[in-house]
Backbone as ProteinMPNN parsed JSONL, in Angstrom:
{"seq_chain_A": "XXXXXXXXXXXXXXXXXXXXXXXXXXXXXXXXXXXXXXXXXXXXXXXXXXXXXXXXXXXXXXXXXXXXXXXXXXXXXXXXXXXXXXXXXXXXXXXXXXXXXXXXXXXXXXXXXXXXXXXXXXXXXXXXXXXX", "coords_chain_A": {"N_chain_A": [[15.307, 0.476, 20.263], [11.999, -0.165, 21.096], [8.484, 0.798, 22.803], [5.342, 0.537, 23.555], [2.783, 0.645, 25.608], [-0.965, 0.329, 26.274], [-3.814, 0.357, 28.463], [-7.111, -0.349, 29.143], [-10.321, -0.237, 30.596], [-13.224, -0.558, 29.911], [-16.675, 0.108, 30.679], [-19.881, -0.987, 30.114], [-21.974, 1.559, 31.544], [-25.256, 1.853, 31.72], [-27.007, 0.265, 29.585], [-29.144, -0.669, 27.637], [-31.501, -2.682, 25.469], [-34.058, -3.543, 22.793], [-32.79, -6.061, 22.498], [-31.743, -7.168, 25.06], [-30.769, -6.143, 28.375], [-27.523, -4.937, 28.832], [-25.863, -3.76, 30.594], [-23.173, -2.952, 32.51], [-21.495, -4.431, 31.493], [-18.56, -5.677, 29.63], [-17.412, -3.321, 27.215], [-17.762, -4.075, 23.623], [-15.593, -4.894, 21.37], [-13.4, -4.183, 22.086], [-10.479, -3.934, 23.114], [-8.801, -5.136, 26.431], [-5.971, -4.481, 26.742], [-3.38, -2.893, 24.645], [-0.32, -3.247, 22.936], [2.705, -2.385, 21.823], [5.751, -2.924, 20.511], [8.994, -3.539, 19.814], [12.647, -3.437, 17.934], [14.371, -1.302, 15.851], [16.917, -0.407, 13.081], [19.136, 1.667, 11.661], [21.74, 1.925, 9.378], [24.797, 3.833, 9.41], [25.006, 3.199, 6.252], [23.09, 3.614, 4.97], [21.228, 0.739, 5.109], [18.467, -0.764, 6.659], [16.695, -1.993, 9.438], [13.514, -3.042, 11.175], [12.039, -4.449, 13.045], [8.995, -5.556, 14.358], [6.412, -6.231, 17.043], [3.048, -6.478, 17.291], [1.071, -6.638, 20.024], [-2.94, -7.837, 21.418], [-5.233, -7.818, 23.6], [-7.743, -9.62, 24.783], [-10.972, -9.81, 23.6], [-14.368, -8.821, 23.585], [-16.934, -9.491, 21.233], [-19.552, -9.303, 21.064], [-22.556, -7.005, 22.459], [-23.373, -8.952, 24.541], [-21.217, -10.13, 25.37], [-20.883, -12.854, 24.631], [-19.413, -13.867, 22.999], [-16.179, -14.158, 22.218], [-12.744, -12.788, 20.911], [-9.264, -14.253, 21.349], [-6.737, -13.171, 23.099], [-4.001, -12.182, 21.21], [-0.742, -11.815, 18.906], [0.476, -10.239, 16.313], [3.189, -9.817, 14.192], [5.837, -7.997, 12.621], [7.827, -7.869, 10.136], [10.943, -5.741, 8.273], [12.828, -5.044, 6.117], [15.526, -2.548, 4.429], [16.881, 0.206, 2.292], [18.057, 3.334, 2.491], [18.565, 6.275, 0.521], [19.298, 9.365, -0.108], [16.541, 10.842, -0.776], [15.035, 8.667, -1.282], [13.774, 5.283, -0.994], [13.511, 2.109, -0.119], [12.415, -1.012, 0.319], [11.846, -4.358, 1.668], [8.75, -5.977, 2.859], [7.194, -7.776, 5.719], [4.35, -8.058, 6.676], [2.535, -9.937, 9.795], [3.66, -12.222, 10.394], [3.457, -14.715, 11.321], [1.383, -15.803, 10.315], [-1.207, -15.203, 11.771], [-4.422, -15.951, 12.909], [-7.174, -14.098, 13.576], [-10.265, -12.19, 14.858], [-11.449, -9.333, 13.32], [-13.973, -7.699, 13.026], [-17.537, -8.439, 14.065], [-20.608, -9.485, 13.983], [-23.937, -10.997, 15.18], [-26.488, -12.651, 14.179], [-30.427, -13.141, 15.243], [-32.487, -14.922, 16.466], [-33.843, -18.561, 15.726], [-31.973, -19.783, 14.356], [-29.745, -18.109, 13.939], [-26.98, -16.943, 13.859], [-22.971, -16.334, 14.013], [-21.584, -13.766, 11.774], [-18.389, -12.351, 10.659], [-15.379, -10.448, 10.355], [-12.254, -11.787, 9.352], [-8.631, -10.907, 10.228], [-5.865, -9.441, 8.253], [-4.172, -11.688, 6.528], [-0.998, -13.326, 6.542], [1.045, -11.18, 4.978], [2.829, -9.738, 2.15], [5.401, -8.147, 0.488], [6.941, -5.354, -1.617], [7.763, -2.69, -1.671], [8.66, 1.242, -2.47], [9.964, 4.556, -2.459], [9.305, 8.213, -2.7], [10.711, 11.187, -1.561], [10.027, 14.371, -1.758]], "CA_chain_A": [[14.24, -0.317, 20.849], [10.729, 1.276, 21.354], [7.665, 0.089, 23.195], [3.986, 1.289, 24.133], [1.214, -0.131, 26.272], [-2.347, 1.059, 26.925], [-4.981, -0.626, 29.205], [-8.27, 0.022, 29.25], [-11.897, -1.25, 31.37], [-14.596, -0.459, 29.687], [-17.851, -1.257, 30.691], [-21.347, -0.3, 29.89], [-22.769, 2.122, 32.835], [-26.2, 1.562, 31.326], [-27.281, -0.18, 27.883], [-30.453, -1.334, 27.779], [-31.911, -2.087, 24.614], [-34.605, -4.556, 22.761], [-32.097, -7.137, 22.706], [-31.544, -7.491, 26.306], [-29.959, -5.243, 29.478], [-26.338, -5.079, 28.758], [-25.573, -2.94, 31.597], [-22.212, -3.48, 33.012], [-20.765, -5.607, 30.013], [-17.792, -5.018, 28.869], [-18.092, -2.86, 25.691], [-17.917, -4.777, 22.516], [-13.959, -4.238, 20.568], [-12.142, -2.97, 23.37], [-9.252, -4.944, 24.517], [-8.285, -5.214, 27.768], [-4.839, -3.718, 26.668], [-2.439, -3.336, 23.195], [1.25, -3.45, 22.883], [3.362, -1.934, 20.877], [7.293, -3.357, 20.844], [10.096, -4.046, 18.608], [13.765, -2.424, 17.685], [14.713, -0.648, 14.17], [18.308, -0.003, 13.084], [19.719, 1.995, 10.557], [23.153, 1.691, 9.594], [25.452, 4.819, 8.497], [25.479, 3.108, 4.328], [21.581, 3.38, 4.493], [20.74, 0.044, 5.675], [17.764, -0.57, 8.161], [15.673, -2.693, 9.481], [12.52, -3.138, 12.015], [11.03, -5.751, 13.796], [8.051, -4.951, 15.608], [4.977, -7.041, 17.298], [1.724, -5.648, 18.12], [-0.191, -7.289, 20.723], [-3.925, -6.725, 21.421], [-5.562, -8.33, 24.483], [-8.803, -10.838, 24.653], [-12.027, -8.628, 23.563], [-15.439, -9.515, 23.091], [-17.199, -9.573, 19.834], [-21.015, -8.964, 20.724], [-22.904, -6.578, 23.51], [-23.81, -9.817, 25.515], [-20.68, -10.764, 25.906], [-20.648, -14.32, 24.576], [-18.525, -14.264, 22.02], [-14.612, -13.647, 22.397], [-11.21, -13.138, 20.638], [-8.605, -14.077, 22.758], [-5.176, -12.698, 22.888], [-2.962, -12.594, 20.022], [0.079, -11.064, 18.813], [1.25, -9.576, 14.765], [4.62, -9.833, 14.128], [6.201, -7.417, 11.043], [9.618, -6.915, 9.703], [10.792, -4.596, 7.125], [14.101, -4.765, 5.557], [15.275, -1.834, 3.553], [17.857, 0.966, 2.129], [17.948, 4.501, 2.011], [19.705, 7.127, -0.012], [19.033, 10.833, -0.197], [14.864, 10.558, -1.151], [14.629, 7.555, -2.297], [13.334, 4.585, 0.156], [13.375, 0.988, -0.756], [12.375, -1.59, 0.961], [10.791, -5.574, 1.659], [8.324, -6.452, 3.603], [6.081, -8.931, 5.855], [2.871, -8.345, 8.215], [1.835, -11.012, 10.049], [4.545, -13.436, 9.838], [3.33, -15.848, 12.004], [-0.054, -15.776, 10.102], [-2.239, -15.137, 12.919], [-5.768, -15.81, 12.373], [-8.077, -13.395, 14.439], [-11.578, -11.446, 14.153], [-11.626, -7.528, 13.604], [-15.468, -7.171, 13.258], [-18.645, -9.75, 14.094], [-22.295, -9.113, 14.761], [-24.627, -11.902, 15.56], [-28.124, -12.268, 13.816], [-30.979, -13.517, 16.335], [-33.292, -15.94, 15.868], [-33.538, -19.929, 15.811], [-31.21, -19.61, 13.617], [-28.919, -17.23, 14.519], [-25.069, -17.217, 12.946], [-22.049, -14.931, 13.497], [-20.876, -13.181, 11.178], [-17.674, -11.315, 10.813], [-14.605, -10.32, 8.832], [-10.899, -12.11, 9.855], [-8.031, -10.169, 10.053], [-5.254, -9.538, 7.205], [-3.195, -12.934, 6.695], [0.385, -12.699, 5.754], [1.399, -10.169, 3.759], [4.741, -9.562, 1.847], [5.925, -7.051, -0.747], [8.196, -4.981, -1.725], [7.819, -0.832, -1.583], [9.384, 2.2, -2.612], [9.044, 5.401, -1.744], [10.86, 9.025, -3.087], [10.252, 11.596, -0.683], [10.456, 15.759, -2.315]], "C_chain_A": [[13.1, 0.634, 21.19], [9.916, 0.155, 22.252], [6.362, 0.958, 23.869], [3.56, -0.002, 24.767], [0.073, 0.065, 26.685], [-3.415, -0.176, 27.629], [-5.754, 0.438, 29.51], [-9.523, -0.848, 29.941], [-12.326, -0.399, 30.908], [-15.826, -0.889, 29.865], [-19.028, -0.085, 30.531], [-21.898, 0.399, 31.257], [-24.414, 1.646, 32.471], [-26.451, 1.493, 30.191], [-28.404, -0.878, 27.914], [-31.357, -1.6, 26.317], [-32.96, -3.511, 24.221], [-34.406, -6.013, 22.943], [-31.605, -7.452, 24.169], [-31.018, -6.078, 27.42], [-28.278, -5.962, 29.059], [-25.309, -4.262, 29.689], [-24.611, -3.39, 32.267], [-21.445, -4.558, 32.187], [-19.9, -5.169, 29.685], [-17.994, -4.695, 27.627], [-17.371, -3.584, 24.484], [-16.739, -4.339, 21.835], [-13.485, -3.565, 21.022], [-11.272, -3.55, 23.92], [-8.765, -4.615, 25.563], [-6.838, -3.95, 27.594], [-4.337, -4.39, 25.177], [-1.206, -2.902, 23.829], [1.777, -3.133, 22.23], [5.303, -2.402, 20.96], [8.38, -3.821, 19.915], [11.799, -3.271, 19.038], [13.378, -2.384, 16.064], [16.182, -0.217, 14.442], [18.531, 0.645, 12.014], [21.282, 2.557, 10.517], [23.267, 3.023, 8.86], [25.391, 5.041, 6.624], [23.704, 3.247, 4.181], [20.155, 2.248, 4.444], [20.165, 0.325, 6.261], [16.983, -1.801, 7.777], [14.672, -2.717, 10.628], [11.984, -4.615, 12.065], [10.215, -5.629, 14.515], [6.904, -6.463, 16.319], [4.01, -5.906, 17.912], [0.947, -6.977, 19.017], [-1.793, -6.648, 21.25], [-4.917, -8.251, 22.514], [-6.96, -9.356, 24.003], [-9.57, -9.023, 24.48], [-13.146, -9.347, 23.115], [-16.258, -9.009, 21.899], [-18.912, -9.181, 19.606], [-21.3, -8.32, 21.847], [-22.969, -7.559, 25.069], [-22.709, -10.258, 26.175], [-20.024, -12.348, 25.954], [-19.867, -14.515, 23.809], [-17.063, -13.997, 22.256], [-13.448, -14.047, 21.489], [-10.186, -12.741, 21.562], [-7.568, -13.15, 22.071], [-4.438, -12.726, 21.643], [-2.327, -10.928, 19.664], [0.196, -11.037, 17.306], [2.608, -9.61, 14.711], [5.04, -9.305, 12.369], [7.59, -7.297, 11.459], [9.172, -6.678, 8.087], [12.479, -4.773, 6.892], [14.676, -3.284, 4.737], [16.459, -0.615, 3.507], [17.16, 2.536, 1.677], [19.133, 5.55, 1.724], [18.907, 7.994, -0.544], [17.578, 10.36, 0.291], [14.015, 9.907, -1.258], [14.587, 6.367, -1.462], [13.042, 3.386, -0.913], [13.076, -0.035, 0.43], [11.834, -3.245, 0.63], [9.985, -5.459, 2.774], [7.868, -7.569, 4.036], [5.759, -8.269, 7.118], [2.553, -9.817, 8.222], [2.694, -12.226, 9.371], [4.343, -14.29, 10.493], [2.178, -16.415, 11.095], [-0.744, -15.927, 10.995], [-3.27, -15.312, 12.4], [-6.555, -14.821, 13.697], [-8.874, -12.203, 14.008], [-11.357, -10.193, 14.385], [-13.147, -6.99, 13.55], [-16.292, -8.69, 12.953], [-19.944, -8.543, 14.851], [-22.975, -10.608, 14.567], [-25.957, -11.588, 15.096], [-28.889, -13.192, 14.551], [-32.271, -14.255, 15.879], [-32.717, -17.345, 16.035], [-32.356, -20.098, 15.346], [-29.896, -19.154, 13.173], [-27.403, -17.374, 14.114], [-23.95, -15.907, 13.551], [-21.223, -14.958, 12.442], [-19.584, -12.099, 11.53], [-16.529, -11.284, 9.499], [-13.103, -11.136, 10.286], [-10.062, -10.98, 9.291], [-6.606, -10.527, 8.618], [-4.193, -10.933, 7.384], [-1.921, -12.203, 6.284], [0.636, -12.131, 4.549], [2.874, -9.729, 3.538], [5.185, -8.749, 0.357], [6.631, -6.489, -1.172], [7.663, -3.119, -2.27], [9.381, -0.311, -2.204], [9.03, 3.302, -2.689], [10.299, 6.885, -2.765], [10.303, 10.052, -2.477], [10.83, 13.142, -1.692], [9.43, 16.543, -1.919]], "O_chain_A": [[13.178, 1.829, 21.477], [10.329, -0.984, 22.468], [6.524, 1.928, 24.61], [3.839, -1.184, 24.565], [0.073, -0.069, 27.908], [-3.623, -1.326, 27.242], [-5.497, 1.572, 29.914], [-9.6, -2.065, 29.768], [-11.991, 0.72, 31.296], [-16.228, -1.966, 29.424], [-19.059, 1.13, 30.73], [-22.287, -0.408, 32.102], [-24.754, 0.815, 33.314], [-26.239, 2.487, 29.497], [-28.293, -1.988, 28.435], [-31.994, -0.599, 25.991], [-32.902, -4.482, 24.975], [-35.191, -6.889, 23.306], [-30.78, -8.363, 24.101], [-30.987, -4.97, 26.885], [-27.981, -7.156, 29.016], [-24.101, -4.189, 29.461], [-24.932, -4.425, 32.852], [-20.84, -5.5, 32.701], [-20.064, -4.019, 29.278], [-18.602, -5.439, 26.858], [-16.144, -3.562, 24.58], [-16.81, -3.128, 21.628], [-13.093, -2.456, 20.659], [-11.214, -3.72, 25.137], [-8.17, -3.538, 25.554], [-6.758, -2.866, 28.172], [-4.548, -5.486, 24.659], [-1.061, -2.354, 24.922], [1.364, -3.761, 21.255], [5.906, -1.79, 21.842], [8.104, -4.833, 19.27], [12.075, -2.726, 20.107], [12.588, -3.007, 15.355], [16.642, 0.185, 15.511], [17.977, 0.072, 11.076], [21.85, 3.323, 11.295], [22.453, 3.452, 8.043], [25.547, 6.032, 5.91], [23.195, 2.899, 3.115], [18.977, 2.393, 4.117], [20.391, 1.385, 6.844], [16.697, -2.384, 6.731], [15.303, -2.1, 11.487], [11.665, -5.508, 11.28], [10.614, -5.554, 15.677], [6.895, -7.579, 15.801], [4.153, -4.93, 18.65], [0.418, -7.998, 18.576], [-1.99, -5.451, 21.457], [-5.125, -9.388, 22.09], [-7.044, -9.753, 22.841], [-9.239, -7.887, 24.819], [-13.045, -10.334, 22.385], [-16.083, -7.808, 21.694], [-19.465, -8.882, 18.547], [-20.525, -8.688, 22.73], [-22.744, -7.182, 26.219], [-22.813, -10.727, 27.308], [-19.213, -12.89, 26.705], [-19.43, -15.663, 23.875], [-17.172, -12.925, 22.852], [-13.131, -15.215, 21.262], [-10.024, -11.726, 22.24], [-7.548, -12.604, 20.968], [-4.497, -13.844, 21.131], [-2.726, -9.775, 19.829], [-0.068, -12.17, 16.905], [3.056, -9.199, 15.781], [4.748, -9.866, 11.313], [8.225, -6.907, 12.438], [8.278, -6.937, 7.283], [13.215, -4.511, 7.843], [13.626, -2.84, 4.273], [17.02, -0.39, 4.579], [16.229, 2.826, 0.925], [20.195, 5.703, 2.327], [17.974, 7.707, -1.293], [17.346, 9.732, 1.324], [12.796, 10.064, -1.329], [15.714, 6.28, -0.972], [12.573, 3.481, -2.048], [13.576, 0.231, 1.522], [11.432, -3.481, -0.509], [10.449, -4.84, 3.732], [7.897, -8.527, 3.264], [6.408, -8.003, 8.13], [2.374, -10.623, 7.309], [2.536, -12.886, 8.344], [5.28, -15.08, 10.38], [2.048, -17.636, 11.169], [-1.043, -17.112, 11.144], [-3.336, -14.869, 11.253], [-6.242, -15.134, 14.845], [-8.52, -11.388, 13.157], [-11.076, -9.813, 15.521], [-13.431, -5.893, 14.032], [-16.032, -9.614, 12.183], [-20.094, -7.579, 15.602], [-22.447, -11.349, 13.738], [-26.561, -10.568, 15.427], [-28.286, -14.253, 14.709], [-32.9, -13.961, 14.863], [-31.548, -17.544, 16.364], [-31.579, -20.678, 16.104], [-29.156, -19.636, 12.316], [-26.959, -18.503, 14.323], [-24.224, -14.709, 13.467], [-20.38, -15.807, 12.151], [-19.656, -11.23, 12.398], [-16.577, -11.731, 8.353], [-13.052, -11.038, 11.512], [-10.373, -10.265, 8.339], [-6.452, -11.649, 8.137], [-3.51, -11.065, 8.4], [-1.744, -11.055, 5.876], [0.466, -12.537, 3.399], [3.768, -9.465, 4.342], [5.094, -9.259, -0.759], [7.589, -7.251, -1.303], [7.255, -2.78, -3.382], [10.484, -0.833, -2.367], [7.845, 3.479, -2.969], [11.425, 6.749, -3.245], [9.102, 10.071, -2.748], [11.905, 13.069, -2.287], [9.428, 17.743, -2.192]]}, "name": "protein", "num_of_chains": 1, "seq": "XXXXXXXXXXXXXXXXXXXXXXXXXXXXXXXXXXXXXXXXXXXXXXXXXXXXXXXXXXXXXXXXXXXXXXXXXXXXXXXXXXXXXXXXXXXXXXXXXXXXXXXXXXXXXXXXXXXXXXXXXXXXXXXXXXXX"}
């Protein structure tokens, strides 16, 4: 069994810029706190496996402050055998399929839109590895 946790406050001491005073804002892709947690096993014949989750707190998405992704958690397993060098495995990230934003900026004007990118959907494969 393993497990991390970091927390962080960030905030702007002074930001001041054409687009407004942002002074005291929390800073823009900084979560509150991440998570790190799972077990992994590997058996004596070369069996193993992992189960992990990452969690990654609420964070906001623009200087101002208005935008936010909340909370959400990742969930991976990994199946897989090893002998001598030679590493085999399955996988899946993101087995819940989470949807949530890893980068946005906001363009200004009447008009005004955010943009950003979403994060990786479920993913599933199958590796191998030979280690020398």
């Amino acid at each position: 069994m393993f497990g991390a946790f970091g927390y962080t406050n960030a905030k702007y001491d002074s930001f001041d810029t054409v687009l407004g005073d942002f002074s005291g804002n929390t800073i823009s892709f900084t979560p509150e706190f991440t998570a790190t947690y799972g077990i992994e096993y590997q058996a004596a014949s070369g069996l193993y496996g992992l189960a992990r989750a990452r969690t990654t707190g609420s964070y906001y998405l623009d200087d101002a402050n208005t935008a936010e992704q909340d909370t959400y958690t990742l969930v991976d397993l990994t199946a897989g055998y090893r002998w001598g060098s030679f590493d085999a495995s399955v996988f899946v990230h993101n087995l819940t399929d989470q949807r949530y934003v890893v980068n946005a900026f906001g363009l200004s004007g009447p008009n005004g839109a955010e943009i950003g990118s979403i994060g990786d959907p479920r993913t599933y494969g199958v590796r191998g590895r030979m280690t020398f």
